[in-house]
Structures are given as C-alpha cells and as structure tokens.
ChimeraX commands (.cxc) that place a marker at each C-alpha (Angstrom):
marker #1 position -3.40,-27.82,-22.50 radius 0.5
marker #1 position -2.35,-26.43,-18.51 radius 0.5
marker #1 position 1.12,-25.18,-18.91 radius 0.5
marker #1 position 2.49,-25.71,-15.69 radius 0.5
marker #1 position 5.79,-23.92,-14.31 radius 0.5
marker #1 position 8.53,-24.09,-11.61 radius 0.5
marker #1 position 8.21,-21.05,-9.73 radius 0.5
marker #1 position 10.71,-19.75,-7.11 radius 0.5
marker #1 position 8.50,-17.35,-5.13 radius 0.5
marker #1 position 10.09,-14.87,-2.74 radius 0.5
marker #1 position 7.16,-13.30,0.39 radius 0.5
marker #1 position 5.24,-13.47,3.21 radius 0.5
marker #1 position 3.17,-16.97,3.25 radius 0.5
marker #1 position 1.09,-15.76,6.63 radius 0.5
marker #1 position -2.66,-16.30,5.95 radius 0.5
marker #1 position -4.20,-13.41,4.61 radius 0.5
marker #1 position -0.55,-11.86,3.46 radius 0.5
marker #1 position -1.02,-10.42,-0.45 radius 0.5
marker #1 position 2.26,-12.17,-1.17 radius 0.5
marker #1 position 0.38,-15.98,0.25 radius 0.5
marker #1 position -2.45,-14.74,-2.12 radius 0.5
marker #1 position -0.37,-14.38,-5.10 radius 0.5
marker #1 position 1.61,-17.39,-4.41 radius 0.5
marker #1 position -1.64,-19.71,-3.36 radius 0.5
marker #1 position -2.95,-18.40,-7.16 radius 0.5
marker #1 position -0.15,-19.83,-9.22 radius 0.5
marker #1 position -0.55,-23.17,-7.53 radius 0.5
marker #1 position -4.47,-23.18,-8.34 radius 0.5
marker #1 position -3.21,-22.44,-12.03 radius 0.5
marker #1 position -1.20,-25.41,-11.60 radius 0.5
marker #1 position 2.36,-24.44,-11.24 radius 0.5
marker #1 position 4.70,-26.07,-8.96 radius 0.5
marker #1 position 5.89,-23.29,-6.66 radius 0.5
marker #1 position 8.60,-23.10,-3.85 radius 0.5
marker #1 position 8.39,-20.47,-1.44 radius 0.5
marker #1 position 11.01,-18.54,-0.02 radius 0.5
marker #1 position 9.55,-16.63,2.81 radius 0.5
marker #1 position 11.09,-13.48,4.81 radius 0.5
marker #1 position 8.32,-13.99,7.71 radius 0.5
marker #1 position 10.34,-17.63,8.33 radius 0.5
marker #1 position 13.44,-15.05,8.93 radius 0.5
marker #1 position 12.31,-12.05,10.34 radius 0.5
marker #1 position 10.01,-12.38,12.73 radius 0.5
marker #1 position 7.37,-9.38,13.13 radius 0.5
marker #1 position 8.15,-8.73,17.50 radius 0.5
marker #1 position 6.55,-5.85,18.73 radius 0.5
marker #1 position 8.27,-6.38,21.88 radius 0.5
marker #1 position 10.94,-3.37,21.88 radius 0.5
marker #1 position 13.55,-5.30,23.16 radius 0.5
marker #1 position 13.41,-7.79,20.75 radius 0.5
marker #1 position 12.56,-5.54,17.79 radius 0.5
marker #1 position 16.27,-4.09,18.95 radius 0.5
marker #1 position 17.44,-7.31,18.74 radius 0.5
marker #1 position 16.17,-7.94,15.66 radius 0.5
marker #1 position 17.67,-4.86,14.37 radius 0.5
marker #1 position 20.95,-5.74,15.48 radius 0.5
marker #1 position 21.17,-9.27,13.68 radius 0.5
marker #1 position 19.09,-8.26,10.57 radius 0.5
marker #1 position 22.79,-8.11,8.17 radius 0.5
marker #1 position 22.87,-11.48,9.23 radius 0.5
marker #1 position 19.23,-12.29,8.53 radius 0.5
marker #1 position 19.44,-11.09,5.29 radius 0.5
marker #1 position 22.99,-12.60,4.25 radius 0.5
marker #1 position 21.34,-15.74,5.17 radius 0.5
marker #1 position 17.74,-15.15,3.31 radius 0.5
marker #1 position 19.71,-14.25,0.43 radius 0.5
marker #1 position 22.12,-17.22,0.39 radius 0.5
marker #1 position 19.17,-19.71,0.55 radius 0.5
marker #1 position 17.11,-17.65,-2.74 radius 0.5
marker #1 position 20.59,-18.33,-4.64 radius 0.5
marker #1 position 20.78,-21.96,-3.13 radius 0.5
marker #1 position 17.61,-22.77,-4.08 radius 0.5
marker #1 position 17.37,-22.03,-7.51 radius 0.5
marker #1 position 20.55,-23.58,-8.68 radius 0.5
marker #1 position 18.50,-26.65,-6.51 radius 0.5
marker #1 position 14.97,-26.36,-7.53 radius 0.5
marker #1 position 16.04,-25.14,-11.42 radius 0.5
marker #1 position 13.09,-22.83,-11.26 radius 0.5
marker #1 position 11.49,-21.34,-14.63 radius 0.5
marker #1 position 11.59,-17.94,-12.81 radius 0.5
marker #1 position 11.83,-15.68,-9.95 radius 0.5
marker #1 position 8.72,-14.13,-8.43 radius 0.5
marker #1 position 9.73,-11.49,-5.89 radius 0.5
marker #1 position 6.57,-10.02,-4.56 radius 0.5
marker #1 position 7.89,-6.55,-3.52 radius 0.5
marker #1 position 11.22,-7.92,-3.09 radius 0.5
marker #1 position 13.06,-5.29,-0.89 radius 0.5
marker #1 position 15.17,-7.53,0.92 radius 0.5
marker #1 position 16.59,-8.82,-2.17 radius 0.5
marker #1 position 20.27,-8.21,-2.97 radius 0.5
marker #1 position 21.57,-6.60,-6.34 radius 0.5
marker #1 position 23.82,-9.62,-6.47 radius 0.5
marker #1 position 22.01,-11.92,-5.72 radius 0.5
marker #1 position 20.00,-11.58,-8.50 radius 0.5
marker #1 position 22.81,-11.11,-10.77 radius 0.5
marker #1 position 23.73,-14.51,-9.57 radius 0.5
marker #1 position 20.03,-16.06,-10.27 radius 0.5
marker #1 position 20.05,-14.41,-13.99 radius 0.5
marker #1 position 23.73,-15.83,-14.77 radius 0.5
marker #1 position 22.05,-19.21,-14.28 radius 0.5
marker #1 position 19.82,-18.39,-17.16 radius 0.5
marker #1 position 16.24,-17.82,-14.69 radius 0.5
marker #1 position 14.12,-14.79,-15.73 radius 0.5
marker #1 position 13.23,-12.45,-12.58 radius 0.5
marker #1 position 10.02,-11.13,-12.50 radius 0.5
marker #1 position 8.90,-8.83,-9.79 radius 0.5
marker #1 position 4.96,-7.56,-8.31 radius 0.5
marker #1 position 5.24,-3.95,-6.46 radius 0.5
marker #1 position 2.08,-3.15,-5.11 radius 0.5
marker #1 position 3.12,0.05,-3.44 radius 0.5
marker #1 position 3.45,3.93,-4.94 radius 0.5
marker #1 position 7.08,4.24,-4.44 radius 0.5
marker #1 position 10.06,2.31,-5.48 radius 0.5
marker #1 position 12.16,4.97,-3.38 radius 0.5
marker #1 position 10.91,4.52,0.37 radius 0.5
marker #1 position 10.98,0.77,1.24 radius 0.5
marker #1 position 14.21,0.04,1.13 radius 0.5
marker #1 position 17.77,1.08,0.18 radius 0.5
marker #1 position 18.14,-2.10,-2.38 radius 0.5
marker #1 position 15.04,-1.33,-4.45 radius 0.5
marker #1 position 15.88,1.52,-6.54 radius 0.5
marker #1 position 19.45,-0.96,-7.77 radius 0.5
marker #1 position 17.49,-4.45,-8.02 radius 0.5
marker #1 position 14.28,-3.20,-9.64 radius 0.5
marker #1 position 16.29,-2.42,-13.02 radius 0.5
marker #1 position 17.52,-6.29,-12.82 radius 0.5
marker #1 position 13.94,-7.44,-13.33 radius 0.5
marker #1 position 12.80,-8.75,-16.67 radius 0.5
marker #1 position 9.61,-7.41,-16.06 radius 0.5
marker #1 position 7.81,-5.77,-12.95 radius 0.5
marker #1 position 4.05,-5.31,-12.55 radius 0.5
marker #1 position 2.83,-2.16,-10.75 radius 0.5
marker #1 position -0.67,-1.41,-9.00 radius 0.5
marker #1 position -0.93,2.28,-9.18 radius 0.5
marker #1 position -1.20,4.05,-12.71 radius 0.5
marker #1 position 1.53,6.98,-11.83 radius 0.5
marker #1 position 4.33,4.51,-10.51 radius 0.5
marker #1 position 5.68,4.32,-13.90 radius 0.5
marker #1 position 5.91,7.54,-14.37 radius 0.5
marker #1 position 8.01,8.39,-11.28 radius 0.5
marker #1 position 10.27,5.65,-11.52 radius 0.5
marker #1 position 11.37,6.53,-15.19 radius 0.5
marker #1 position 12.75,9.45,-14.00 radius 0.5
marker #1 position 15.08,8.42,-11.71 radius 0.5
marker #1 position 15.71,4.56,-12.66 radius 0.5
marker #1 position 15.42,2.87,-15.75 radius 0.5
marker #1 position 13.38,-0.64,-15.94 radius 0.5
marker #1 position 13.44,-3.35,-18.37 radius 0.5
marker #1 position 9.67,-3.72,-18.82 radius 0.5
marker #1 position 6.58,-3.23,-16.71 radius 0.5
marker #1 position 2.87,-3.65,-17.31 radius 0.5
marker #1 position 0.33,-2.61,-14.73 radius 0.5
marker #1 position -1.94,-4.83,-12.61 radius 0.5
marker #1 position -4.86,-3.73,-10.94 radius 0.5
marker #1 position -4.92,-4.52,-7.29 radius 0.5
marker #1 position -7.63,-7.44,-6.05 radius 0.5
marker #1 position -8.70,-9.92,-3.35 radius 0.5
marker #1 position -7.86,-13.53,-2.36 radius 0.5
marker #1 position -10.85,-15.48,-2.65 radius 0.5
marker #1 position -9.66,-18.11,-0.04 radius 0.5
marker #1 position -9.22,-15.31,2.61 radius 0.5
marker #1 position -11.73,-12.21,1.21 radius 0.5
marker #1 position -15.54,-13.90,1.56 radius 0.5
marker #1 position -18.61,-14.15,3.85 radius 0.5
marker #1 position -18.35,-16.29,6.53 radius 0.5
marker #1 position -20.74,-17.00,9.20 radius 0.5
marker #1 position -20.80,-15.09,12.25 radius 0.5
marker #1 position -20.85,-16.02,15.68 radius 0.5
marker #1 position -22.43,-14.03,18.53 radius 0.5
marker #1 position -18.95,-13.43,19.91 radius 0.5
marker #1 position -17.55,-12.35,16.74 radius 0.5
marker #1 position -20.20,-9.70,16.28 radius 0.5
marker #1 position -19.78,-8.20,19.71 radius 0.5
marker #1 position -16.86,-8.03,19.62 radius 0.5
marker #1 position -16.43,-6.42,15.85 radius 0.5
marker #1 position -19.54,-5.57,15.44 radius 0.5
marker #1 position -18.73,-1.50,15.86 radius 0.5
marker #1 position -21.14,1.38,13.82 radius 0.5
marker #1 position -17.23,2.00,12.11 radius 0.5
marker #1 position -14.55,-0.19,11.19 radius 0.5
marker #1 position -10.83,0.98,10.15 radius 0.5
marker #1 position -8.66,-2.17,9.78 radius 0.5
marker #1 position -5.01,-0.56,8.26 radius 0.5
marker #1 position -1.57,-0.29,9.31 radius 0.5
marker #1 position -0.90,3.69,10.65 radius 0.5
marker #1 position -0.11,6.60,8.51 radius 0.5
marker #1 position 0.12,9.96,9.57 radius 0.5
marker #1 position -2.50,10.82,6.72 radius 0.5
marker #1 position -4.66,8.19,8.33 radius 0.5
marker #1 position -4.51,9.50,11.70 radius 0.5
marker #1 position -5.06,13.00,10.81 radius 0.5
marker #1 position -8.53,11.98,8.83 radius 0.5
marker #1 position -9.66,9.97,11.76 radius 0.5
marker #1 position -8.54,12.95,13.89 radius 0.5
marker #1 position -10.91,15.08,11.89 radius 0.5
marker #1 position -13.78,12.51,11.90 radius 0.5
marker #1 position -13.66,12.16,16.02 radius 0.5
marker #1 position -13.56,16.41,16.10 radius 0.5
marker #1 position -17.08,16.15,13.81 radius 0.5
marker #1 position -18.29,13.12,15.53 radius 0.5
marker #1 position -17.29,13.10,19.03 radius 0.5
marker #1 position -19.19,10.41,20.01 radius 0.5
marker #1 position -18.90,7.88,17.29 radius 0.5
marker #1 position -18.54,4.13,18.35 radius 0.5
marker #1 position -15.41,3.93,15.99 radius 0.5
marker #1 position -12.72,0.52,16.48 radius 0.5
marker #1 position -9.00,0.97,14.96 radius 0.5
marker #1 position -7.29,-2.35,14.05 radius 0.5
marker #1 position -4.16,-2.74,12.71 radius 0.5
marker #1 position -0.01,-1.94,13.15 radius 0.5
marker #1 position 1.38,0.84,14.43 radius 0.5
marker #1 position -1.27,2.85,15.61 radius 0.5
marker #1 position -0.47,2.42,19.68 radius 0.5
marker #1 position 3.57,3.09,19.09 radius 0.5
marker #1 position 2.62,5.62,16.60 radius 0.5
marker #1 position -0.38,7.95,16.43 radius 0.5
marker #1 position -0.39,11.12,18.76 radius 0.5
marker #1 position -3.97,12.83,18.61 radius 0.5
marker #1 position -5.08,11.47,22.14 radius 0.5
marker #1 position -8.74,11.56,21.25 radius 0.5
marker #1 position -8.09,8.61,18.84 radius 0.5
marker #1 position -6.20,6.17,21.41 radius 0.5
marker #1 position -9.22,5.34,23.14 radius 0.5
marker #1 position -10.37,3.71,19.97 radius 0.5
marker #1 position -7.23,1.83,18.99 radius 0.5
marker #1 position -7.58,-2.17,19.76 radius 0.5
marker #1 position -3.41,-2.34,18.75 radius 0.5
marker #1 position -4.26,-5.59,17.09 radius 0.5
marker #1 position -3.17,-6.46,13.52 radius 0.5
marker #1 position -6.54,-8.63,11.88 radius 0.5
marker #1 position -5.68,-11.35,9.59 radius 0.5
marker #1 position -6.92,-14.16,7.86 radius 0.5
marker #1 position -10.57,-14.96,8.54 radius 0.5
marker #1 position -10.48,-12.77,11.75 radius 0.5
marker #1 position -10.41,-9.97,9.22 radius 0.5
marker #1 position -13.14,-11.01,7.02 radius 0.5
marker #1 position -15.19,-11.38,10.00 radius 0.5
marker #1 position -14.58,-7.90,11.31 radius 0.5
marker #1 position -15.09,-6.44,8.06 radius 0.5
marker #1 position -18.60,-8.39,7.76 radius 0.5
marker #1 position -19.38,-7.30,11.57 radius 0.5
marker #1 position -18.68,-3.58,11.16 radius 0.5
marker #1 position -21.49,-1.36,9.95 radius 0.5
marker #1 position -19.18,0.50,7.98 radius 0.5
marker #1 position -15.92,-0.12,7.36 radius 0.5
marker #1 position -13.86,2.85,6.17 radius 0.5
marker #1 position -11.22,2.56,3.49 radius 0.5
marker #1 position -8.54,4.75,3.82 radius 0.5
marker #1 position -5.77,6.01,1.64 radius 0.5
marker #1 position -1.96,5.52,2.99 radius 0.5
marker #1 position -1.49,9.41,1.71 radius 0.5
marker #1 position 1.50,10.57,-0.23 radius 0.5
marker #1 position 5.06,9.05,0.14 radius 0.5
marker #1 position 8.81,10.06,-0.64 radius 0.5
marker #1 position 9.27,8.99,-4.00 radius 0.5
marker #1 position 5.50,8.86,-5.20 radius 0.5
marker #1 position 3.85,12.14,-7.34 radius 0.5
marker #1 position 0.48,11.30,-5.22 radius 0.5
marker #1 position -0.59,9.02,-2.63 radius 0.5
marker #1 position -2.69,5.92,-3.41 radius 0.5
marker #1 position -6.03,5.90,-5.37 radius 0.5
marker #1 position -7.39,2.51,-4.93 radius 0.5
marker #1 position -5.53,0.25,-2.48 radius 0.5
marker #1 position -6.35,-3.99,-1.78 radius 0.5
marker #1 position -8.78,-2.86,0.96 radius 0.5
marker #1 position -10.71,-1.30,-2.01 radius 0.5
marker #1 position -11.33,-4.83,-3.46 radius 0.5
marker #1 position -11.27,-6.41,0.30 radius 0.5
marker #1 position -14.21,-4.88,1.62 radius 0.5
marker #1 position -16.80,-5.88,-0.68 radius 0.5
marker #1 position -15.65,-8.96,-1.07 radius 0.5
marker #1 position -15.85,-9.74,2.48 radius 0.5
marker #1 position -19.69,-8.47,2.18 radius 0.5
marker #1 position -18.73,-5.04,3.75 radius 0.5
marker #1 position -20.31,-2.21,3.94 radius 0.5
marker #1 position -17.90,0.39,2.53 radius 0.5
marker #1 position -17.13,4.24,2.63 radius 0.5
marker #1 position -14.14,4.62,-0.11 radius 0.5
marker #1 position -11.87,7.78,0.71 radius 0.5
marker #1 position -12.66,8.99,-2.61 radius 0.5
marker link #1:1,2 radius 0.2
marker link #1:2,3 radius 0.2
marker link #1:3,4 radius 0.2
marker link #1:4,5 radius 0.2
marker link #1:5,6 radius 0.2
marker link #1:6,7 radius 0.2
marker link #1:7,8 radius 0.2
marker link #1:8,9 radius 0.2
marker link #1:9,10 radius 0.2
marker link #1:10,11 radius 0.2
marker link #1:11,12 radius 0.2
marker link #1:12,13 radius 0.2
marker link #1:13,14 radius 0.2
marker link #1:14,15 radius 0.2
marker link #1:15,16 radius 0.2
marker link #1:16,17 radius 0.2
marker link #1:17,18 radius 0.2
marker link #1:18,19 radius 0.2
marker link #1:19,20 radius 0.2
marker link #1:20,21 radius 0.2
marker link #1:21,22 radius 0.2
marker link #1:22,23 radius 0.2
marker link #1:23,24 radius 0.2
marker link #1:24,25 radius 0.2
marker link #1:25,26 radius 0.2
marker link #1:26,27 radius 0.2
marker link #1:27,28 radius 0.2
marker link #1:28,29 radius 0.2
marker link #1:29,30 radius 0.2
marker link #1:30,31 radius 0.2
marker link #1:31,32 radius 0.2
marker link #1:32,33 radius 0.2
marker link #1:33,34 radius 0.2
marker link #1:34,35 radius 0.2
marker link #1:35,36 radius 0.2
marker link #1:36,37 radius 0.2
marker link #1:37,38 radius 0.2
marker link #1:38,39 radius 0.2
marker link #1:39,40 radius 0.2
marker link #1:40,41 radius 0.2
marker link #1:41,42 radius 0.2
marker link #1:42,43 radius 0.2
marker link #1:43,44 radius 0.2
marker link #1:44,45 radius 0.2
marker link #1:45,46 radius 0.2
marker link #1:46,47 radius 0.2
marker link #1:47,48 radius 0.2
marker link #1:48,49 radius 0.2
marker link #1:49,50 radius 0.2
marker link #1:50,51 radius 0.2
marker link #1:51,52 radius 0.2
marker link #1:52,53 radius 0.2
marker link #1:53,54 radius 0.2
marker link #1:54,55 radius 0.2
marker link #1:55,56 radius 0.2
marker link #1:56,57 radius 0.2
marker link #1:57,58 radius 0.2
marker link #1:58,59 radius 0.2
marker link #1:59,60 radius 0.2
marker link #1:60,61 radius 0.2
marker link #1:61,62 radius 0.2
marker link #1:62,63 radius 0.2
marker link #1:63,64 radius 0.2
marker link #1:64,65 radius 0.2
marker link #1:65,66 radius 0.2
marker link #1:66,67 radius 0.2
marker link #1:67,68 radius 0.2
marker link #1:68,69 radius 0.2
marker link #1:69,70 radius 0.2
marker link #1:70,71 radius 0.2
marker link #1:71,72 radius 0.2
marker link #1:72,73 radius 0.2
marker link #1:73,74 radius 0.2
marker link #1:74,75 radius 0.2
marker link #1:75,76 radius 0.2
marker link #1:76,77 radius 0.2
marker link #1:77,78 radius 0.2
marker link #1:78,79 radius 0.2
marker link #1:79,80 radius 0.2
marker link #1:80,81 radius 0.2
marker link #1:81,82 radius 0.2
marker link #1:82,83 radius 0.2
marker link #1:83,84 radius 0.2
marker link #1:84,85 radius 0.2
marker link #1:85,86 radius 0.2
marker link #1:86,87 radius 0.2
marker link #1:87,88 radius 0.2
marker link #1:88,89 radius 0.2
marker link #1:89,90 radius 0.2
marker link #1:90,91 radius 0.2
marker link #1:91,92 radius 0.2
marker link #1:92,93 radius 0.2
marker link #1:93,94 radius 0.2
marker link #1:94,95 radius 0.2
marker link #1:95,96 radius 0.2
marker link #1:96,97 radius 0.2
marker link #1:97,98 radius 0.2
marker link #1:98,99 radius 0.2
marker link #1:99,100 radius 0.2
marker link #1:100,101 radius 0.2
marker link #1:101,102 radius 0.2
marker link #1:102,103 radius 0.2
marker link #1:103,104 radius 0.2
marker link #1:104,105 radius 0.2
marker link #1:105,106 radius 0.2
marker link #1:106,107 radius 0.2
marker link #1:107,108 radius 0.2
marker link #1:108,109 radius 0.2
marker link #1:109,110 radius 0.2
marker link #1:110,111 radius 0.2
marker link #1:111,112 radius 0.2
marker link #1:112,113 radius 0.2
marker link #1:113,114 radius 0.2
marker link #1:114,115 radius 0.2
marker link #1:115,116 radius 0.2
marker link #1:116,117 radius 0.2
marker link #1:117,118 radius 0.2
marker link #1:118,119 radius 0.2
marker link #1:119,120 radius 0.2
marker link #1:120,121 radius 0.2
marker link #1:121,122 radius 0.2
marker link #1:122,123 radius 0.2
marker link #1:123,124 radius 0.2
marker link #1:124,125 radius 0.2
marker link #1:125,126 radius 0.2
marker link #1:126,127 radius 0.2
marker link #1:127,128 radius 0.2
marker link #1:128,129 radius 0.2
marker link #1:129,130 radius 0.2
marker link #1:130,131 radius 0.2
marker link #1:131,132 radius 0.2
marker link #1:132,133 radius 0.2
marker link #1:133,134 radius 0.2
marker link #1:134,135 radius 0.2
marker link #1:135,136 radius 0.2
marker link #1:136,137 radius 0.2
marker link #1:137,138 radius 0.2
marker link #1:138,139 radius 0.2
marker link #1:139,140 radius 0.2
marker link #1:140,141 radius 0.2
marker link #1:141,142 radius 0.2
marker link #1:142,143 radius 0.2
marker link #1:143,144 radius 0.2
marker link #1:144,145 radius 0.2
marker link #1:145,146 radius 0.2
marker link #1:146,147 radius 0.2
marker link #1:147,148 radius 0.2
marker link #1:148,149 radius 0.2
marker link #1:149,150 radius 0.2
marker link #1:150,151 radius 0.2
marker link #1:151,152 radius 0.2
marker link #1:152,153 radius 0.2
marker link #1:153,154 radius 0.2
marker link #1:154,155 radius 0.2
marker link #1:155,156 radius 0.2
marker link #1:156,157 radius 0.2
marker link #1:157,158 radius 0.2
marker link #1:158,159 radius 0.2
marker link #1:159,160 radius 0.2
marker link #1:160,161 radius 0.2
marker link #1:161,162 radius 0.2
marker link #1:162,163 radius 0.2
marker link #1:163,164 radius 0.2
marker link #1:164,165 radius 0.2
marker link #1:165,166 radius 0.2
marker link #1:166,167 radius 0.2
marker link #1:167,168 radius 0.2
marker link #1:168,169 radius 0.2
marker link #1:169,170 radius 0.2
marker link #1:170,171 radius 0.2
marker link #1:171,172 radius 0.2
marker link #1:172,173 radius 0.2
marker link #1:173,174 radius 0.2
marker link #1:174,175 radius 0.2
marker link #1:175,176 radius 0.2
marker link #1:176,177 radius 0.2
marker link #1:177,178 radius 0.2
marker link #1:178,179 radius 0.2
marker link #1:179,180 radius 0.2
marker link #1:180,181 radius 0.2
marker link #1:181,182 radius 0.2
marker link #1:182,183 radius 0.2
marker link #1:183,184 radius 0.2
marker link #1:184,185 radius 0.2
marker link #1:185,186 radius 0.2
marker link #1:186,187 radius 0.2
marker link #1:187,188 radius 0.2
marker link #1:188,189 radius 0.2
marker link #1:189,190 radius 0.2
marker link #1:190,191 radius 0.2
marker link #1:191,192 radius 0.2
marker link #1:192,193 radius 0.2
marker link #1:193,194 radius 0.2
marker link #1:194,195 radius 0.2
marker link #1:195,196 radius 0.2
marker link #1:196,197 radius 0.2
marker link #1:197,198 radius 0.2
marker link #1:198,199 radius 0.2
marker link #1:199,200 radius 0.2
marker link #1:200,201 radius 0.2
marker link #1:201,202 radius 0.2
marker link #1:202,203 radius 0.2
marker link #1:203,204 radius 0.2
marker link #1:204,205 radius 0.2
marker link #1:205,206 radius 0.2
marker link #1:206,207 radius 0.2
marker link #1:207,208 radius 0.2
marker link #1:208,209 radius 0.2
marker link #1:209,210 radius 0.2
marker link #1:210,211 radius 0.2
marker link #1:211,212 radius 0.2
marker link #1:212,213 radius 0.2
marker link #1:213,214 radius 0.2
marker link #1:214,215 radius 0.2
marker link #1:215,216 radius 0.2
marker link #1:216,217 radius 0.2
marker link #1:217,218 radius 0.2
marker link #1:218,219 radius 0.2
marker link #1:219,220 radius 0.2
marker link #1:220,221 radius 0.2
marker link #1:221,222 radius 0.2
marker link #1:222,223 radius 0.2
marker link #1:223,224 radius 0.2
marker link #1:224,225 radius 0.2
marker link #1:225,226 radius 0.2
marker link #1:226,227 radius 0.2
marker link #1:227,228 radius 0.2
marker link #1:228,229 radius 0.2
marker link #1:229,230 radius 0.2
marker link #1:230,231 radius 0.2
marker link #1:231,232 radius 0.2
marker link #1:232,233 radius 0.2
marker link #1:233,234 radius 0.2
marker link #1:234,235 radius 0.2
marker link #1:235,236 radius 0.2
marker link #1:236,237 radius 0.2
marker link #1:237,238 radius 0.2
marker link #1:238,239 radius 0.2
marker link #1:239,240 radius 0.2
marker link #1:240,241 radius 0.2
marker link #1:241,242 radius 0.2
marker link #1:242,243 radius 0.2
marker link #1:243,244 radius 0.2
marker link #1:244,245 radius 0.2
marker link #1:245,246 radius 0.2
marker link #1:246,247 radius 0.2
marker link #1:247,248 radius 0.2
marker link #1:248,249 radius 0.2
marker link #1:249,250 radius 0.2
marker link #1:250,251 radius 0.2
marker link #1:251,252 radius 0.2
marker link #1:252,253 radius 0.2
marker link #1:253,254 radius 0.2
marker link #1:254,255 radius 0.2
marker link #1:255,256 radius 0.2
marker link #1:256,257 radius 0.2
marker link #1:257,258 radius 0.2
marker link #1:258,259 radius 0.2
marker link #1:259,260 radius 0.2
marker link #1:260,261 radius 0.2
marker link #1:261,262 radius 0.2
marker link #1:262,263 radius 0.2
marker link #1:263,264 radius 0.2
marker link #1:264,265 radius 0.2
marker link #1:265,266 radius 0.2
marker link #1:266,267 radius 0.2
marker link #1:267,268 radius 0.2
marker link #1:268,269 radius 0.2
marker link #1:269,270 radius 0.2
marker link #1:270,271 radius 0.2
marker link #1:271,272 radius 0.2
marker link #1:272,273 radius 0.2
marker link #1:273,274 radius 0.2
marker link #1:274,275 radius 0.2
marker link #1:275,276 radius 0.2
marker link #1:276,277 radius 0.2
marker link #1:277,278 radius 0.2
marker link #1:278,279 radius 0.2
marker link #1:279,280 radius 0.2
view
C-alpha cells in the first residue's frame, strides 16, 4: 500500500534547483506537496542597483515569506515541514509550526551550518530530524549546537533534469569546449583554475556559472568566463557538449573541519553522459 503525505515544502522550485529535485521526488512517491518557494520572494538580480534594492527590503521579504510558511500550515494541515536548507527560516516561526503539532524536518546539503546565515545555527536544533550530505558535518555541528536527530544522505541527481539529451549543432558549438567548469565561484575554485591556465596556457577552457565576473581576480581566467549561470536542460547539454567537464570542490568554509569531498556535480556529470575529471 502507497502511503501518501501532506508535505509543506520550503525552496527554490527553478528547474534544475536541488530543492525542485527533492520536492518533484516526493510527488513521484505520491505525496501531496505544497511549495513554499523563496525564488517567488527574492528574486536573484544581478543588476547592482537592484541587488541594493533588494538588500534594503529583504526584513520585509522575509517577515512576509515567513508569515505565509506559518499561514499555510495552519491552512494546508501539513504532515510535516520540509525545509531544504532552510536559512531564511525564523526560530519562531518554527516554534509556531511545532505548537500546531507538525514535525519539521530539514535537508542541508552544505559543510557548514555556521556560514549561510545568522538563523541557522538557532533553527537547526528545532528540527526533528535533519539529513546531512557530507560525513564530517555532524561532527562539527555537535560541538557548537546540539540537534535532535540527523542521519546522513548521500548527495545525487534529478533524473528529470540530469540525462542525455540530443544535441543540436548550435548547442555543440556553442558548449562544445575541450573543458567545461559549470559552478558558482569560490576563491578555491579560482585559484585551481588559476593554476591550470599557468600549466596550460593555451587551453580552450569555458567558465559557467555565478559570481565569477563580480568576483574572481586572476585576469588570465576572465577571458574564459561566459558570466552565465546554466540550468535546467541548458546544463545537461553543456555538460554532454564539453570534452571534459571538471568537477571542482567549493574548498574549506567557516564553520566546516574540511571542504567538500563529493558535491551534486559529482553525481551530475555522469549522469548527464559527461566526461568527468573529479578533483580528487
């Protein structure tokens, strides 16, 4: 018998978004699941002006994202919470959403509880159970925070999103580079690709993702930067168009005893029929 539940479901829903994945799998299990999505809220500008405008509203933003989460479930009478990261989630807000008797449940992906965001290290205690992607965040929380219960999950890939597609002639001249990075910037992923250019000075090497035109400073990388974030099926169709794609490590964080071992790209790229060179 399909046990189905009522699922209040706090992330991203953009195409391709690990929180979309994670939602779009409890439906295919069956559940009934309402989404309460930050994206709808907080838009993702790049525009500088905006982004200061965005910065300047985003108490009210999140007064308001929070006051729907609490609206909803004494509405929707969800049989839990799913926060997938969760780190614009107020303390009280789940106090509010346990006092009407729903169990909280939360899925942190990344290796610190400590760096994305102020309310994390307060609301992840208030979860009845969180599930963790990296073997050592355990570990490191326990000795700063105490948390009710949490199990680890190994990353994956979304099979509506992560698969070979066909390619047009476009798609592969356009994507189809000897080397592929598709990640958002990190210092530790600049100064590898940094190195790589200094060995290989004439690689044909593409950059895709956030970050990396505001962001990196080595000026023999910027010629390679597209400043586009890939998503969706225009990511699985770079990957597959790449010769090699190159899966790099975010590096260590504040908050984390290491940086990451296996991250989703790890899963992504073969699944996408990739060609992959792992960091490790």
């Amino acid at each position: 018998m399909i046990v189905t539940y009522r699922i209040l479901f706090l992330g991203c829903n953009w195409f391709g978004s690990c929180a979309r994945a994670c939602s779009a799998a409890f439906r295919r299990l069956g559940s009934h699941v309402l989404d309460v999505s930050e994206d709808e809220l907080i838009p993702q500008w790049t525009n500088p002006f905006l982004r200061i405008f965005r910065r300047g509203v985003s108490p009210l933003v999140h007064r308001e994202y929070n006051q729907r989460i609490v609206h909803l479930a004494k509405t929707f009478d969800p049989d839990f919470l799913f926060a997938f990261k969760g780190g614009n989630v107020w303390p009280e807000t789940l106090d509010q959403i346990r006092g009407l008797g729903v169990k909280c449940y939360n899925f942190y992906p990344d290796t610190s509880a400590f760096t994305h965001g102020r309310h994390l290290p307060v609301t992840l205690p208030k979860y009845d159970c969180i599930f963790y992607t990296k073997r050592f965040w355990l570990e490191d929380v326990q000795q700063k925070i105490s948390v009710k219960r949490a199990i680890f999950l190994p990353h994956g890939y979304d099979p509506e999103v992560h698969r070979r597609l066909e390619l047009r002639t476009e798609e592969q001249q356009i994507f189809g580079h000897d080397v592929s990075v598709l990640a958002f910037h990190t210092p530790a992923k600049e100064a590898l690709l940094s190195e790589l250019l200094g060995i290989l000075p004439g690689i044909d090497l593409s950059i895709w993702g956030r970050g990396w035109k505001e962001r990196c400073r080595q000026r023999t990388l910027q010629a390679h930067i597209q400043g586009i974030e890939l998503t969706g099926d225009l990511y699985a169709v770079a990957i597959q168009a790449a010769k090699i794609n190159l899966a790099l490590l975010s590096g260590q964080v504040r908050g984390a005893s290491q940086g990451d071992e296996t991250t989703t790209r790890t899963f992504e790229i073969p699944a996408c029929g990739g060609f992959m060179i792992h960091q490790r």
